[in-house]
KOLRO-348073 format. One record per residue (C-alpha): x, y, z; residue number from 1; chain. Coordinates in nm, 4 decimals. Example, Ala and Ser with C-alpha at 12.3 -4.5 7.8 and 13.67 -1.06 7.14 Angstrom:
c1 | c2 | c3 | num | chaine
1.2300 | -0.4500 | 0.7800 | 1 | A
1.3670 | -0.1060 | 0.7140 | 2 | A
END
This chain:
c1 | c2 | c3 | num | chaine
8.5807 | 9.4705 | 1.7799 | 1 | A
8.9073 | 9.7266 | 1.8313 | 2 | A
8.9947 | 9.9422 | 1.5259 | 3 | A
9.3592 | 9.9892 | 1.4013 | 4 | A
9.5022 | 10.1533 | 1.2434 | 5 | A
9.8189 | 10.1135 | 1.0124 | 6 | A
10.0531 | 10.3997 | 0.8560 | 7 | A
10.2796 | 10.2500 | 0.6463 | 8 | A
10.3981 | 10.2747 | 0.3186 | 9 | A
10.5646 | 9.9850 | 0.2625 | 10 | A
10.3614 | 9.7034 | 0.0820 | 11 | A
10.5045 | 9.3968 | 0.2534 | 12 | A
10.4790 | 9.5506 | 0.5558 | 13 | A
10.0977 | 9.6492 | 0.5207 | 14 | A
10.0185 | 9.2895 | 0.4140 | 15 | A
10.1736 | 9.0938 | 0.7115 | 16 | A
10.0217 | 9.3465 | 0.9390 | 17 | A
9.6703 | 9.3535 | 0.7684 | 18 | A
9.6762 | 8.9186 | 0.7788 | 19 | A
9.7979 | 8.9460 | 1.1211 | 20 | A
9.5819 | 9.1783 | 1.3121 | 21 | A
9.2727 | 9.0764 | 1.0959 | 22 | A
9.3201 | 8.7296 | 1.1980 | 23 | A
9.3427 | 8.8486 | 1.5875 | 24 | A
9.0156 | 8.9681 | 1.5054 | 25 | A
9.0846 | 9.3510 | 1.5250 | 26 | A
8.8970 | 9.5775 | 1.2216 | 27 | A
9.2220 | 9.6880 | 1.0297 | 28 | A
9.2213 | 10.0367 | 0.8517 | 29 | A
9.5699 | 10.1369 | 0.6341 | 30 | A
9.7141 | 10.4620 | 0.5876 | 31 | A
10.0110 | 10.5091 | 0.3572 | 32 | A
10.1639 | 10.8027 | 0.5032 | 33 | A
10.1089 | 11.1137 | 0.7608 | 34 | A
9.8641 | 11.3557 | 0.5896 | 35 | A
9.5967 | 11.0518 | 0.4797 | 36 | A
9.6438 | 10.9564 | 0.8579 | 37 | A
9.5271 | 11.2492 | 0.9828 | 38 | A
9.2099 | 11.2510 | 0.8120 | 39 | A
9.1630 | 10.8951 | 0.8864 | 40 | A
9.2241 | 10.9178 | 1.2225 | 41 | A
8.9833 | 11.2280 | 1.3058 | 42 | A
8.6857 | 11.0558 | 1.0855 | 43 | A
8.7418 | 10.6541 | 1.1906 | 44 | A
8.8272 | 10.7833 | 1.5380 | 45 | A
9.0707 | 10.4056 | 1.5557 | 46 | A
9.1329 | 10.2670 | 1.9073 | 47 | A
9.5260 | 10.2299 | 1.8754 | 48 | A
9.7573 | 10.3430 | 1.5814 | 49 | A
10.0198 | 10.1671 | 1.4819 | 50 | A
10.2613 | 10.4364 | 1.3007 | 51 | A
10.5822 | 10.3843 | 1.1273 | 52 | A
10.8543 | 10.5808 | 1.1517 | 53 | A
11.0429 | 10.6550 | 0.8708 | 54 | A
10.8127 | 10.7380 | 0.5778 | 55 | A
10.7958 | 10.9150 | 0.2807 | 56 | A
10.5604 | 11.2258 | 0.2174 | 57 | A
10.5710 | 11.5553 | 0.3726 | 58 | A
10.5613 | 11.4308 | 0.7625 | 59 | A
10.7952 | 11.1710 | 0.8850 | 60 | A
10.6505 | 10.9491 | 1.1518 | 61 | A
10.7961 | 11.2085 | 1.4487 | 62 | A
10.5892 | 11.4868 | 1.3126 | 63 | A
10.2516 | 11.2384 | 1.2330 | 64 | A
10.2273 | 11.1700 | 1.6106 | 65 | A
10.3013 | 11.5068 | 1.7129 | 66 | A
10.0185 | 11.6683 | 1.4620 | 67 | A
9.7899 | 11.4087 | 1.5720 | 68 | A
9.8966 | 11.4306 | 1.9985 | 69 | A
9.7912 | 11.8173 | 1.9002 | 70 | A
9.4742 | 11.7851 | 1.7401 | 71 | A
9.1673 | 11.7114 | 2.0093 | 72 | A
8.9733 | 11.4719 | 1.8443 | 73 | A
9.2756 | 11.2485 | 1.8016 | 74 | A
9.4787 | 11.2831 | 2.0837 | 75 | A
9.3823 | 11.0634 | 2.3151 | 76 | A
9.4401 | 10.7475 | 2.0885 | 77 | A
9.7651 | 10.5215 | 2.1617 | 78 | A
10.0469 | 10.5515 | 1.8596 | 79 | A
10.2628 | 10.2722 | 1.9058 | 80 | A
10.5780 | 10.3378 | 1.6532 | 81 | A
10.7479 | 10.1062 | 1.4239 | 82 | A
11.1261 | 10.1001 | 1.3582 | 83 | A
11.4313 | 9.9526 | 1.2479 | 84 | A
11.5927 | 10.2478 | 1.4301 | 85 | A
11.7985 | 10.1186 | 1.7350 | 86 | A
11.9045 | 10.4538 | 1.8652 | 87 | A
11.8385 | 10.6089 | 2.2118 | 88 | A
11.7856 | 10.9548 | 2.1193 | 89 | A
11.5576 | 10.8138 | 1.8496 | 90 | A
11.3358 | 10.6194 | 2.0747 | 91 | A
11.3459 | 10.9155 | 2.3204 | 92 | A
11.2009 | 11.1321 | 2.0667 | 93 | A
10.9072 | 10.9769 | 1.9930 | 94 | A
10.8404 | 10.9545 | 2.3870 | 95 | A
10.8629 | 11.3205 | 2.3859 | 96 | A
10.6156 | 11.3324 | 2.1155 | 97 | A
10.4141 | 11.1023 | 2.2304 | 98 | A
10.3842 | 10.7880 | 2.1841 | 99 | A
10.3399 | 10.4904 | 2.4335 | 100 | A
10.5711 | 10.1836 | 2.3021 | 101 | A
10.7620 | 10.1055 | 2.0370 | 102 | A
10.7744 | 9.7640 | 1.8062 | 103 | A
11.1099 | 9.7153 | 1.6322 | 104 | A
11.1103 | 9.5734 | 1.2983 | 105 | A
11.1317 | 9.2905 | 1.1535 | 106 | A
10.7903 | 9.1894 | 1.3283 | 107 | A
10.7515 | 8.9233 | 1.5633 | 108 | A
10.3657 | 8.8469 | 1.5350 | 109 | A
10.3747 | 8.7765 | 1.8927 | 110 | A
10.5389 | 9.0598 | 2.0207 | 111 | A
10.3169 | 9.2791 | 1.8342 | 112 | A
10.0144 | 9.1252 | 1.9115 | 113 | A
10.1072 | 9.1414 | 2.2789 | 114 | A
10.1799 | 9.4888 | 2.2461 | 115 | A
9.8380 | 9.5959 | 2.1153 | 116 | A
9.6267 | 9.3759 | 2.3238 | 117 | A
9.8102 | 9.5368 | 2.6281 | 118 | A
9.7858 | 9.9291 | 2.5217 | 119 | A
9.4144 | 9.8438 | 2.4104 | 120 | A
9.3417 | 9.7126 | 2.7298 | 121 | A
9.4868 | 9.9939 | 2.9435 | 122 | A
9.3088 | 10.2557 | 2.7157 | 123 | A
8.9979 | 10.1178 | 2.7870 | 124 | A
9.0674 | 10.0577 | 3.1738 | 125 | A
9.1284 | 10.4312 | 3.1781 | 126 | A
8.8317 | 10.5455 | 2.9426 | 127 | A
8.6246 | 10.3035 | 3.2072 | 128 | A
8.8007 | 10.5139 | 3.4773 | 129 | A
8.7316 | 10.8624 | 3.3567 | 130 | A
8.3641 | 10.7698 | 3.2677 | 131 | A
8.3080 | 10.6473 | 3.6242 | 132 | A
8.4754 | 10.9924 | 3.7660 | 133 | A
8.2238 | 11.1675 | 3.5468 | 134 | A
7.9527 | 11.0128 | 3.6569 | 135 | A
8.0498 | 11.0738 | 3.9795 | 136 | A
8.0981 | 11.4306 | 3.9781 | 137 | A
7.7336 | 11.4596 | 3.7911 | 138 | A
7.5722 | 11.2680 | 4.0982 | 139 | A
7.7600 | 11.5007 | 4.3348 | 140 | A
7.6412 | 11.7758 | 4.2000 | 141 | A
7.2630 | 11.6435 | 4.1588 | 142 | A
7.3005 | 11.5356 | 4.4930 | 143 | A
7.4647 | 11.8584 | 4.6914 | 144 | A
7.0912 | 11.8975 | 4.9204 | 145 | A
7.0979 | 11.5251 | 5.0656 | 146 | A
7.3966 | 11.5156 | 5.2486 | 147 | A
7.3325 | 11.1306 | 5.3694 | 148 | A
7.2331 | 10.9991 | 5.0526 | 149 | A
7.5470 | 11.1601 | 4.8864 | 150 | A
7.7679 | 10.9878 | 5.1205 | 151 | A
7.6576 | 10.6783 | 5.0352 | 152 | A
7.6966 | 10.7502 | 4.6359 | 153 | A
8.0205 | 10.8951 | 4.7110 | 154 | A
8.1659 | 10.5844 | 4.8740 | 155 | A
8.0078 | 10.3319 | 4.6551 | 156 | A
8.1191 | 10.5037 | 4.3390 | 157 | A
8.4876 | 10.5561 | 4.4824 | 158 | A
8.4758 | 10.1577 | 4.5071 | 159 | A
8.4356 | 10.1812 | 4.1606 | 160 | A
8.6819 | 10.3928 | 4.0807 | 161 | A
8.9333 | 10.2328 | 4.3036 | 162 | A
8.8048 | 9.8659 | 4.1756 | 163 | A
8.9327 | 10.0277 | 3.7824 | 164 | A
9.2293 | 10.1767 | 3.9598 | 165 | A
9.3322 | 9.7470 | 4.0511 | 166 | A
9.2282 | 9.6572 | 3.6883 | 167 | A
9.4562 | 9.8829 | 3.5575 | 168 | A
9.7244 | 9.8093 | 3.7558 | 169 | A
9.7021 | 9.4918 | 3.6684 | 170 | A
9.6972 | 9.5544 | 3.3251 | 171 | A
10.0249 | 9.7697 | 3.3806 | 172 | A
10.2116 | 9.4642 | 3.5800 | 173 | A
10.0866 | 9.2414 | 3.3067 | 174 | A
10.2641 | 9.4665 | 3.0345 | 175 | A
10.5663 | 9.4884 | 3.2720 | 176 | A
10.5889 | 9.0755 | 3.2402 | 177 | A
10.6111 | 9.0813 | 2.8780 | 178 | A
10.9270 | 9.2605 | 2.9015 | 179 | A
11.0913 | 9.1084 | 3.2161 | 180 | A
10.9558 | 8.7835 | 3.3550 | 181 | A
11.1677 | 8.8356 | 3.6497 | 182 | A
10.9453 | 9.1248 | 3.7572 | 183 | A
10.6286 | 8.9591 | 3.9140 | 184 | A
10.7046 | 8.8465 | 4.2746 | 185 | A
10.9713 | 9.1416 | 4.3350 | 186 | A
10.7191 | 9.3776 | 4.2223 | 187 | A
10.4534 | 9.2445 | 4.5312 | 188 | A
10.7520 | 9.2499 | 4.7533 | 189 | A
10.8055 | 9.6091 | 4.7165 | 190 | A
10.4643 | 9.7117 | 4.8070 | 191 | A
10.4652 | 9.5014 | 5.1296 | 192 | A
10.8033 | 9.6080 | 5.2076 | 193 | A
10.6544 | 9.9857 | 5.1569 | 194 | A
10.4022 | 9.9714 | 5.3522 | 195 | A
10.5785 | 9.7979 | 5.6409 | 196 | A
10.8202 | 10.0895 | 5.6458 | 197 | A
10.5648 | 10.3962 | 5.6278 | 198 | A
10.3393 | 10.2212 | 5.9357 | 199 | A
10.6679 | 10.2284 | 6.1238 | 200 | A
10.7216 | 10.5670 | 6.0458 | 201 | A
10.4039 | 10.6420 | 6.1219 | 202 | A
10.1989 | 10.7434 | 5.8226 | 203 | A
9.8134 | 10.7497 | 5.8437 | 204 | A
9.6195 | 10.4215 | 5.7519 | 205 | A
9.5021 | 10.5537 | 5.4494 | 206 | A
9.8524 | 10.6360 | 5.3298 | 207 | A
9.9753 | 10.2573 | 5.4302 | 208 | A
9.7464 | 10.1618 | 5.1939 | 209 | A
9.7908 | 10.3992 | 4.9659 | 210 | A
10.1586 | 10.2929 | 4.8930 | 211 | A
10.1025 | 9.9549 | 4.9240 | 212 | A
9.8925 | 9.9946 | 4.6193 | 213 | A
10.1169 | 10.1927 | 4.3894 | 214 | A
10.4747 | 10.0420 | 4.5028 | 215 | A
10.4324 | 9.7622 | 4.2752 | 216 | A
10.4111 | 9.9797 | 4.0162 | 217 | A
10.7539 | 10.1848 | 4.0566 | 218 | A
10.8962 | 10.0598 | 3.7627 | 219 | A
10.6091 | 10.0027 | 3.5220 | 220 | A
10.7946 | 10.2466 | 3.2706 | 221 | A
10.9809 | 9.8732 | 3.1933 | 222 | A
10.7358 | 9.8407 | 2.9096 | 223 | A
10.9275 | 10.1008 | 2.7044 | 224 | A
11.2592 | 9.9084 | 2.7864 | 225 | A
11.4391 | 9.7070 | 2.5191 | 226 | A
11.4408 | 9.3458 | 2.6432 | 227 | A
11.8207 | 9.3752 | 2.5715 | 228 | A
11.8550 | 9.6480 | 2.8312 | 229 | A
11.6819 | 9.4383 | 3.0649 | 230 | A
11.8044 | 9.1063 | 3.0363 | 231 | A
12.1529 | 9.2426 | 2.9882 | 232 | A
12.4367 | 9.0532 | 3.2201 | 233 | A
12.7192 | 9.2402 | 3.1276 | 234 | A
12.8291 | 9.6001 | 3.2462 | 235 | A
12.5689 | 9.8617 | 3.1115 | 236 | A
12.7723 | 10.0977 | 2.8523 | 237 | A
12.7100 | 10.4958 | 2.9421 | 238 | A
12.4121 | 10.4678 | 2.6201 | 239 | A
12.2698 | 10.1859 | 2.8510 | 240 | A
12.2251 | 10.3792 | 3.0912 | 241 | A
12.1171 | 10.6485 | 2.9476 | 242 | A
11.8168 | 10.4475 | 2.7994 | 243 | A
11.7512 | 10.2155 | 3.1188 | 244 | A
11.6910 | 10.5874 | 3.2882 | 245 | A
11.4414 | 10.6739 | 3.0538 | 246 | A
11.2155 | 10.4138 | 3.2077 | 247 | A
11.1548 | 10.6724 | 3.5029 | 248 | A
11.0005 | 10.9426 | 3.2733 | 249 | A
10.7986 | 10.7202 | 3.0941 | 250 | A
10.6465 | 10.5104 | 3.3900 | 251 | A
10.5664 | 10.8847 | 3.5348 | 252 | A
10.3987 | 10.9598 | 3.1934 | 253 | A
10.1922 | 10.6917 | 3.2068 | 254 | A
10.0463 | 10.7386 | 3.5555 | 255 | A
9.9509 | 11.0992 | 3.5209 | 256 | A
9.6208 | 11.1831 | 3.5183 | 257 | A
9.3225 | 11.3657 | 3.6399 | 258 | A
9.1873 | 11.0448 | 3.6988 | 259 | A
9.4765 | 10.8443 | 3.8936 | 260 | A
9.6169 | 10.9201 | 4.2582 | 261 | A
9.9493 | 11.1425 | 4.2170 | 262 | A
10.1211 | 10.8868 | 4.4544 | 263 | A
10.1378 | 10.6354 | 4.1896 | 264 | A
10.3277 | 10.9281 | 3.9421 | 265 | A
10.5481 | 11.0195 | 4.2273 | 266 | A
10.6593 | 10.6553 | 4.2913 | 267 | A
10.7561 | 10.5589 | 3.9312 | 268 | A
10.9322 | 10.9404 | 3.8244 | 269 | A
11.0940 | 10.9554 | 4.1316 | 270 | A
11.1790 | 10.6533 | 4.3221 | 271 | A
11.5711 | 10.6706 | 4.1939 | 272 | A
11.6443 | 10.9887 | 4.2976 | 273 | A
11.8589 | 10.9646 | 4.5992 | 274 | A
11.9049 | 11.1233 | 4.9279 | 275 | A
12.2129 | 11.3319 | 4.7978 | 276 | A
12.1535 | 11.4700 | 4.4873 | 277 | A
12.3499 | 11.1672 | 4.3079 | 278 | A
12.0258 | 11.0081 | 4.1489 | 279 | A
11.8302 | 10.9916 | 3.8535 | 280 | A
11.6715 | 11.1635 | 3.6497 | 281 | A
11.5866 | 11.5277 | 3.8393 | 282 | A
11.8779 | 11.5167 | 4.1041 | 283 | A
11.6415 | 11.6152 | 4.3840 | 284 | A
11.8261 | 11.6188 | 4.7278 | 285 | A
11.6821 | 11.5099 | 5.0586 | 286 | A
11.3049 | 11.6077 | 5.1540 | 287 | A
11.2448 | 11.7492 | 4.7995 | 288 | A
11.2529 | 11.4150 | 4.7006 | 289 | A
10.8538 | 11.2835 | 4.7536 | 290 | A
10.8184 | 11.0789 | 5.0647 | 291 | A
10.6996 | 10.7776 | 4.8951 | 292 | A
10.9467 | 10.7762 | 4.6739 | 293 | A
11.1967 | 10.7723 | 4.9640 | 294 | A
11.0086 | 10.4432 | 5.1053 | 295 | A
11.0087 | 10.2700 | 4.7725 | 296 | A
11.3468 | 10.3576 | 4.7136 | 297 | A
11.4622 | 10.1735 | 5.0247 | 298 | A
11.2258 | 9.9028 | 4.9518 | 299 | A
11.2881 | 9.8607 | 4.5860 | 300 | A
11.6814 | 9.7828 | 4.6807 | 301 | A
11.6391 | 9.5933 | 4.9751 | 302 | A
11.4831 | 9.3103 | 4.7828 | 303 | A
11.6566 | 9.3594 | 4.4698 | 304 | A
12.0025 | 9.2772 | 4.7324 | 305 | A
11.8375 | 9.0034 | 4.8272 | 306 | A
11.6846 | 8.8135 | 4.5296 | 307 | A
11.8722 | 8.6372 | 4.2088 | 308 | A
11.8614 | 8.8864 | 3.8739 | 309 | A
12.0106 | 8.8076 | 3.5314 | 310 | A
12.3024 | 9.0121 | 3.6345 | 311 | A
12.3902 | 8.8809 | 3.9732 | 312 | A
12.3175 | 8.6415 | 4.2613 | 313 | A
12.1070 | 8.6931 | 4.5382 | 314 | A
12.3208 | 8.8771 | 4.8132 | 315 | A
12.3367 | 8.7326 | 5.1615 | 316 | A
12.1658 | 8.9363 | 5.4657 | 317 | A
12.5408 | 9.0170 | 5.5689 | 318 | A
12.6271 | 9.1888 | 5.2535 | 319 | A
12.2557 | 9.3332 | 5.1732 | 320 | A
12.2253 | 9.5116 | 5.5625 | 321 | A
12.6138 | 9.6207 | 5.4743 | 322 | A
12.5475 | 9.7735 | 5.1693 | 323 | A
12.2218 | 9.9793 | 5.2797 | 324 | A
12.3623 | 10.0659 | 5.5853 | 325 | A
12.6668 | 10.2255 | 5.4238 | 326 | A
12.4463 | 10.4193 | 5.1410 | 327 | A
12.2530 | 10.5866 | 5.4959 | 328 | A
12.2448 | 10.9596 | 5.3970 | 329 | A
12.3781 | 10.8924 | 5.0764 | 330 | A
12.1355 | 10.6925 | 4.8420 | 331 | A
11.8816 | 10.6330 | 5.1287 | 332 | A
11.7074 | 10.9182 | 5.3418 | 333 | A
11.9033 | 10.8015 | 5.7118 | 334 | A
11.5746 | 10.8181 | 5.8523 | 335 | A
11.3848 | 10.5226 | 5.6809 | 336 | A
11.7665 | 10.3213 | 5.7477 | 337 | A
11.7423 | 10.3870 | 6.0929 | 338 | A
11.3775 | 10.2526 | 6.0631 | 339 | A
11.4718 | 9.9278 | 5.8560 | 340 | A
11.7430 | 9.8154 | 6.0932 | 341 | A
11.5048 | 9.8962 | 6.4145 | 342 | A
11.2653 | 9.6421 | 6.2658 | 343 | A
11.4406 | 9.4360 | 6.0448 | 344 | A
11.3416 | 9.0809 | 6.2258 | 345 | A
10.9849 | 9.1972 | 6.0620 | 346 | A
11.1181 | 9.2595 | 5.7369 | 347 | A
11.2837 | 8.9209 | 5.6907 | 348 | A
10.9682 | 8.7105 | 5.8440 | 349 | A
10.7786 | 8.9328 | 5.5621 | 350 | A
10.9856 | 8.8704 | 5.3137 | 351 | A
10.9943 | 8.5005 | 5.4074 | 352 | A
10.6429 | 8.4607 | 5.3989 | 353 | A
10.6228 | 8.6123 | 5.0798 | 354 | A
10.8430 | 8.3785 | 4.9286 | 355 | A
END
């Protein structure tokens, strides 16, 4: 049974979440403001906190999850904040300080629920992760003398590690469809798509597969995304943008760790940079820009041209091979454009059969 916990100090607000959670079955502790949570927090040691924002007392809900991203024994627990603030800087902030999602009030019981089941079940897919790294390093060093046998442990536990590595990507895809149920099959597409284009360039096997793994998970920083920013069909306002960029840091947040392949960071931070300088959010130019972030990139917009979103209809090939071939040097590195055009019967019989 998970253990929440709730800091909160307003009464209504600490009932409906006590029913609610209890009845999921989760073991519910309350806090009433920032110094009580503290102490709670370090002795209870909760599985997820659930922290609200504006409260009264000497710490605000900003400065709770900074003291308790600073102290050891609690930093490593998920704060998911709770708001009635609508502002980007605001929800930026508590990023920064940080926390992993935010629920906006008043409460959907679904929402939340879905929320908390999802950031449980990624925290444990990477405690799982970093216990079967440990135990892997202990049986490396046990096993330095017997070369053979160490092989063998080394490989076996590696399919362990990589097996977790699926799980929670899975888990991260899952929380990316509670946000935008458009995401699923575009998401697969991009990591076929990637792959195809770094064996043509000629990347190593175990690169191939590497990307074909992570791709799918270039925008996983979604989950932080208001559904209204996603699901929006008019023209994003400059504060849209803003915010939809933020998505970038957050996905690269999430996939940096000891623990998970740096590829999978690289894809998510900086897949919108562009070839030029003109992208988001670092303004890298040409090769500084990681190389599988330049695959993705290419990737990522050649299906989004060519599939249906809220905000548009699916382009035609015409229009999509136009469009790409025009942002050659500019948004795209000319090389992988020269690459996509060579073989682009293979690109539209893969993206056929992946239809």
């Amino acid at each position: 049974m998970a253990t929440i916990l709730v800091v909160e100090d307003m009464p209504e607000n600490i009932r409906l979440l006590f029913t609610m959670l209890e009845d999921a079955g989760f073991r519910v502790l309350i806090s009433q403001n920032g110094e009580s949570a503290f102490e709670r927090a370090s002795f209870a040691q909760p599985d997820l906190i659930l922290l609200d924002v504006m409260m009264s007392g000497a710490y605000d809900g900003f400065e709770t999850c900074a003291r308790l991203k600073a102290l050891p024994e609690t930093r490593q627990i998920p704060v998911i904040f709770m708001t009635s603030l609508a502002e980007t800087s605001e929800k930026i902030r508590g990023f920064q300080v940080g926390a992993v999602d935010y629920i906006t009030k008043p409460f959907e019981p679904e929402e939340v629920l879905a929320r908390v089941k999802t950031h449980l079940t990624i925290q444990q897919l990477q405690n799982d992760l970093c216990e079967k790294n440990q135990e892997l390093q202990i049986k490396n060093e046990m096993l330095a003398d017997h070369e053979v046998h160490l092989t063998a442990l080394v490989e076996a536990k590696t399919r362990k590690i990589e097996n977790i590595t699926l799980a929670l990507i899975n888990a991260l895809e899952h929380a990316n469809f509670l946000k935008d149920n458009e995401t699923g099959n575009h998401i697969r597409r991009v990591g076929e798509f990637s792959a195809l284009l770094a064996e043509k360039y000629g990347c190593d096997r175990e690169f191939v597969r590497r990307i074909k793994l992570y791709a799918p998970l270039h925008d996983v920083g979604k989950i932080g995304m208001p559904d209204a920013i996603l699901n929006k069909t008019g023209q994003f306002t400059p504060d849209d943008m803003q915010q939809m960029q933020q998505h970038v840091i957050y996905g690269g947040k999430l996939l940096t760790s000891d623990e998970i392949d740096p590829m999978a960071a690289n894809i998510a931070l900086y897949h919108h940079e562009k070839w030029d300088g003109s992208g988001y959010v670092n303004h890298l130019v040409g090769e500084a820009i990681p190389l599988e972030a330049r695959i993705v990139a290419l990737a990522d917009v050649y299906d989004a041209l060519s599939s249906q979103r809220v905000y548009k209809p699916a382009f035609s090939d015409e229009v999509s091979s136009r469009i790409i071939a025009n942002e050659a040097g500019k948004h795209f590195d000319p090389a992988f454009v020269q690459l996509f055009f060579a073989y682009k019967a293979e690109f539209e019989a893969l993206r056929a059969r992946l239809s």
